[in-house]
N, C-alpha and C positions, 0 to 999 in steps of 0.2 A: 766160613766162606760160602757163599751162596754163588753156585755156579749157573755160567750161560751159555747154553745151547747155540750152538754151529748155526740150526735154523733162525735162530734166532738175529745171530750178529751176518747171517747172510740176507735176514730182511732189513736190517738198518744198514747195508752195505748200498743195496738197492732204492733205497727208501726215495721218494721224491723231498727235496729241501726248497722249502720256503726262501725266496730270497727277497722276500718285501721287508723282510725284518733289519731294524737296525739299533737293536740293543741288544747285550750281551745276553741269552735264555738262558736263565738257570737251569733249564730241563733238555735241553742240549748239551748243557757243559756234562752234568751228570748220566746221558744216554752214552756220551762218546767216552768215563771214566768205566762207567758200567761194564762196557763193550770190553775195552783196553785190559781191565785188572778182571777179567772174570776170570773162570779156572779151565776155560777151554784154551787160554792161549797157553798156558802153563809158563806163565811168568816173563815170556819175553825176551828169552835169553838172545844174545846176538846170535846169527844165522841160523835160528832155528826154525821149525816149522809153523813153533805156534806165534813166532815174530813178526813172521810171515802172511799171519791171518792178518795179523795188528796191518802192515804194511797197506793190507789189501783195502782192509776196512780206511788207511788213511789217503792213500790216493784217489779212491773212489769220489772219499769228502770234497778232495782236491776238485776233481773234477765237475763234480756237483755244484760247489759255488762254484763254478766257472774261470778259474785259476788256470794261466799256462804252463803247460810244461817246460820243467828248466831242467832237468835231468841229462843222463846219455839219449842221443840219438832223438831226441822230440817227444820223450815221454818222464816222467815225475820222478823214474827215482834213477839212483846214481849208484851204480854198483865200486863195490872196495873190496879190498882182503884183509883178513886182521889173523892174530893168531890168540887160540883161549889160553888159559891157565893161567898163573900167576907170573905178571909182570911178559906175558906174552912170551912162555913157554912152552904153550901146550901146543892143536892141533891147529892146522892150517884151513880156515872157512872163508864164505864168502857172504858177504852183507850189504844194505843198502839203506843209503839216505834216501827222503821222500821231499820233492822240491817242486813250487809252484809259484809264479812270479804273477803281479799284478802291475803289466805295462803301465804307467803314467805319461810315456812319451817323456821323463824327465830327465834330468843327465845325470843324476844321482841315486843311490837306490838305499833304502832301510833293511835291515837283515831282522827277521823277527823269527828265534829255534828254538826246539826245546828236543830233548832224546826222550824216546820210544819206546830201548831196548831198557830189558832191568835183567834179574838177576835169575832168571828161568826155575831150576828144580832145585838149586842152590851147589851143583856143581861146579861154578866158578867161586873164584876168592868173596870177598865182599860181604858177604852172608854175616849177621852177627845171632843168628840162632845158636844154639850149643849144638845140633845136631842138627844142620840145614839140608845134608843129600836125600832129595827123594821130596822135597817138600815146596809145595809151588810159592815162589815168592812174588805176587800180583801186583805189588808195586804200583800200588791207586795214588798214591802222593809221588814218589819216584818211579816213573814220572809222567803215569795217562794224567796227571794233572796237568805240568804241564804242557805236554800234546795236545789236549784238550782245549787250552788255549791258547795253542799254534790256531789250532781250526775254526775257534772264532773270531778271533783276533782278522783270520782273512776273509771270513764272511762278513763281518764288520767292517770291513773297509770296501770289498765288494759291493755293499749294498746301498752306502751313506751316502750315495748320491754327490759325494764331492771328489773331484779331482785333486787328489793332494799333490805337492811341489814335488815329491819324492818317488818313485816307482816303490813299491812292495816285496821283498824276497821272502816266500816261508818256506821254512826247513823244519822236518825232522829227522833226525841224527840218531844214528845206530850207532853202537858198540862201543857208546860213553864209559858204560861201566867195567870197561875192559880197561880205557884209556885214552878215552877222546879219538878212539879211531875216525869217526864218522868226522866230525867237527874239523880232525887233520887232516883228513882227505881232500873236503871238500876245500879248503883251506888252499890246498897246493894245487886242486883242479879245479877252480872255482867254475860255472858256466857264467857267470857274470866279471865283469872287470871291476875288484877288490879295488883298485885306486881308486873308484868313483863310487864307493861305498860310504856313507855318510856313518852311519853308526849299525850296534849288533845289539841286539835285545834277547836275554837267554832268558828263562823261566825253565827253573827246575825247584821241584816239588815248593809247589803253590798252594795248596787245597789243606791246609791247616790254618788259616789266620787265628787266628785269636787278640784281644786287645790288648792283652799284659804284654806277648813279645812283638807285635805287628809285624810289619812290613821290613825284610831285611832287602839291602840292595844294595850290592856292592858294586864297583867299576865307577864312582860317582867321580872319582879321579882323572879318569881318561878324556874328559872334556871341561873347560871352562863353565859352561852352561849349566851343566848335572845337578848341583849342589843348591843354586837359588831356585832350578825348576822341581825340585826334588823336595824343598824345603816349604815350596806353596801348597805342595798335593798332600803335606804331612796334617792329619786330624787327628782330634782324638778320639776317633771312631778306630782311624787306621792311621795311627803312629808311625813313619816312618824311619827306622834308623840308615845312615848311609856309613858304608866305608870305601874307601879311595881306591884300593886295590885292584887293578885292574884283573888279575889272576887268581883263581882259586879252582876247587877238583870240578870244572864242568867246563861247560864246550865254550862258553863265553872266551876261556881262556885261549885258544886257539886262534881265534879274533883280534884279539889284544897283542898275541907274538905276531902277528900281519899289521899292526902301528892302525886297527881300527878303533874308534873308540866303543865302547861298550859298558851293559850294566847286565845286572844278573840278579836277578828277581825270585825272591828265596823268604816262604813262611817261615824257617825252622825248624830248628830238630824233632823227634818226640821219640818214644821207648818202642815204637812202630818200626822203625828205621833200618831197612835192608834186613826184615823180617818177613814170616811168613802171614803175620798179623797186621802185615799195613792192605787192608781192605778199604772196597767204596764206602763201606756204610761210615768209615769214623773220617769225610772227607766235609770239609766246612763249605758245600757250594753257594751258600750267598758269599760265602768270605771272600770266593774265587773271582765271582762278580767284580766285586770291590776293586780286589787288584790286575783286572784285569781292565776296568772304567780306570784305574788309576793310569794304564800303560797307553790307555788310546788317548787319555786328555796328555800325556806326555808327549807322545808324537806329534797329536797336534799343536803341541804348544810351540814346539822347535819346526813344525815343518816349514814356516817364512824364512827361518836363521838359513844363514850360508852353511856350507856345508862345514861340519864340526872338525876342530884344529885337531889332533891326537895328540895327548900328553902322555908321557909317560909317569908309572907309579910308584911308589916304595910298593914292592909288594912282597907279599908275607910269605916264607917258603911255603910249598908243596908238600913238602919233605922229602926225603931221599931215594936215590934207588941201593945205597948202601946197603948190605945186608946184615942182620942185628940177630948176635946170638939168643935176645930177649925180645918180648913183647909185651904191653900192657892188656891190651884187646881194646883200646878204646876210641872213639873218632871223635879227632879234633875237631871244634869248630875255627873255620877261617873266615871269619865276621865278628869275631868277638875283638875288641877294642880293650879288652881288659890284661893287666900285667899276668903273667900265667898261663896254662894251656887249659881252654875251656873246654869240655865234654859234651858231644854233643850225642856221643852216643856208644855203649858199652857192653861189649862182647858178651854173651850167657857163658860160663863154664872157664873164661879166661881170667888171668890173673887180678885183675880189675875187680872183676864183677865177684870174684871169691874175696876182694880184701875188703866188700861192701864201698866200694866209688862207684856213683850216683850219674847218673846221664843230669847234666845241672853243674856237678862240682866242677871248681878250678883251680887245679893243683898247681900250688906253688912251690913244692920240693920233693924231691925224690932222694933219699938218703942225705947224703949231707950237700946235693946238688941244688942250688935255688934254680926253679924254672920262671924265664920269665916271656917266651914266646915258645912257639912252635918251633923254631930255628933251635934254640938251644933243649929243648925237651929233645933231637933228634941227638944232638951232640953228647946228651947225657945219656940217654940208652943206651950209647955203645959202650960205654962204662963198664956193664952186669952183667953178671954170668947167670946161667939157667940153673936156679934150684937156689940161688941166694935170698936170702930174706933181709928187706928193706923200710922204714919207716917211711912214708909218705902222707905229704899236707896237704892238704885241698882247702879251699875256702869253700863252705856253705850256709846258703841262706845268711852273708854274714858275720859266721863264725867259722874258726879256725879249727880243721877238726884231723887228727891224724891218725893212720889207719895199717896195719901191717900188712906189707904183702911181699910174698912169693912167687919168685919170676918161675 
């Protein structure tokens, strides 16, 4: 990790911004990832200090492109309370979304968020290090990505010289990785009137593309339109896969329980993930470009359409707040379309990761349980006792491969 100086993120705090520009800068995307994931904020934790710089450094942005405040009281951010620990057991804080609207005089408005906060010294839950307390987890992909392109996203529209059909809302949201605090706050307090919200656009962690897995994006369900306008922007530079879903673990979902519609905008997993080793340098920013020229040609493509019907989704559990005498250590992905519970990423030191299961594999049994979603992967865990030992199958690369492990 290559750390950055306070003088430093207090001169790009200040900095004068260019606003004749009207393409995405790849050396902007990566000034404002630099800033976010350096090791002066120490990781971002909700209410924390070095959260707080992050804060500073984004309402500044705000202001700089010339963004209204939508906040409390006539200023950018919106203060909440949440509580830390696991499943919001621990201590009682106080935190803030950061919100800036770009009037269009329209009667409708686009929501366009991404969350902030990440996973600070790794004293909250989340962490899949084997030994995360005391270790800053900088969170360049979850999620200064994309925060990153909250902030261009509103300079891009600020500067295009066109008045779109739709008014602007940009958000970014605290204390997701606690449990969508930020997202459910704003949600119940919104400063704008939700009825007259056309659609939400969430981007969290963007800044890996690559060709083999592209472009994931879920919520393609919540609107008629999604799926033919979704299915034009698809190349094979940058493949896009959709799922219907309107719910999944980010702020999008908060959105979707208020009947708005939404998509959520997602590279992919990788062995980085809610680690101390997800840094700027292994961040793909032409990739970010990409999907981010894919997000503004989407807007524009809808912004003549009336304003979007909400549909509702099958959508894939969550999982529980049950409490399970077992654990695997692994994180499901909820974008996978395949029979099975896909892996998107896998605890160091947990049961998982000691049976050799693979951030990739998709396990399709668990002793003599077939798994065939996330729904019932949850209903079989509660099965096992702690200290049992279990055969388990995963598909990889293909093949069929089964593995012993100890809960």
């Amino acid at each position: 990790m290559k750390a950055c100086s306070l003088l430093f993120i207090s001169t790009l705090v200040f900095s004068t911004v260019c606003c004749s520009a009207q393409q995405i800068d790849v050396k902007k995307i990566q000034e404002h990832i630099k800033v976010l994931s350096s090791d002066s904020l120490e990781g971002r934790g909700t209410g924390t200090a070095g959260e707080k710089l992050a804060l500073t450094y984004l309402q500044n942005q705000f202001r700089q492109i010339g963004l209204e405040p939508k906040g409390d009281n006539k200023l950018f951010t919106q203060k909440f309370s949440f509580k830390s620990g696991v499943h919001g057991t621990g201590s009682e804080g106080t935190a803030y979304n950061i919100i800036g609207y770009l009037d269009n005089q329209a009667a409708n408005t686009i929501i366009v968020g991404a969350h902030y906060d990440h996973l600070g010294l790794g004293q909250e839950s989340g962490s899949l290090d084997a030994n995360p307390k005391g270790k800053i987890h900088n969170g360049a992909d979850d999620n200064a990505s994309g925060t990153a392109g909250v902030i261009e996203l509103a300079r891009y529209f600020q500067t295009n010289k066109v008045k779109e059909k739709n008014n602007l809302l940009f958000i970014c949201f605290s204390g997701e990785e606690l449990g969508l605090y930020g997202s459910k706050y704003f949600t119940d307090n919104s400063s704008i009137d939700l009825i007259k919200t056309g659609f939400m656009i969430n981007m969290d962690m963007i800044g890996r593309l690559d060709e083999k897995n592209g472009l994931q994006v879920s919520g393609s369900g919540t609107a008629a339109v999604w799926e033919s306008a979704l299915k034009k922007l698809s190349t094979l530079e940058v493949p896009i896969k959709t799922d219907s879903s309107g719910m999944g673990p980010s702020d999008h979902t908060s959105f979707y329980l208020k009947n708005i519609p939404v998509l959520h905008f997602f590279t992919g997993s990788h062995s980085d993930y809610h680690k101390p080793t997800d840094d700027w340098e292994k961040i793909n920013y032409d990739g970010e470009v990409k999907v981010l020229n894919i997000i503004i040609k989407l807007i524009e493509a809808v912004d003549n359409e009336p304003k979007l019907a909400f549909l509702t989704t099958k959508n894939k559990s969550m999982g529980s707040a049950r409490a399970f005498k077992v654990t695997l250590g692994v994180m499901p992905s909820y974008t996978s379309s395949e029979a099975g519970l896909k892996v998107d990423g896998v605890s160091e030191g947990k049961p998982a990761s000691k049976a050799g299961i693979l951030t990739g594999d998709l396990i399709i049994q668990i002793g003599e349980y077939p798994i065939k979603d996330i729904q019932t992967y949850m209903e079989v865990l509660g099965k096992f006792e702690k200290g049992q030992t279990v055969p388990v199958k995963v598909k990889r690369n293909g093949e069929d491969v089964t593995v012993s492990l100890t809960f």
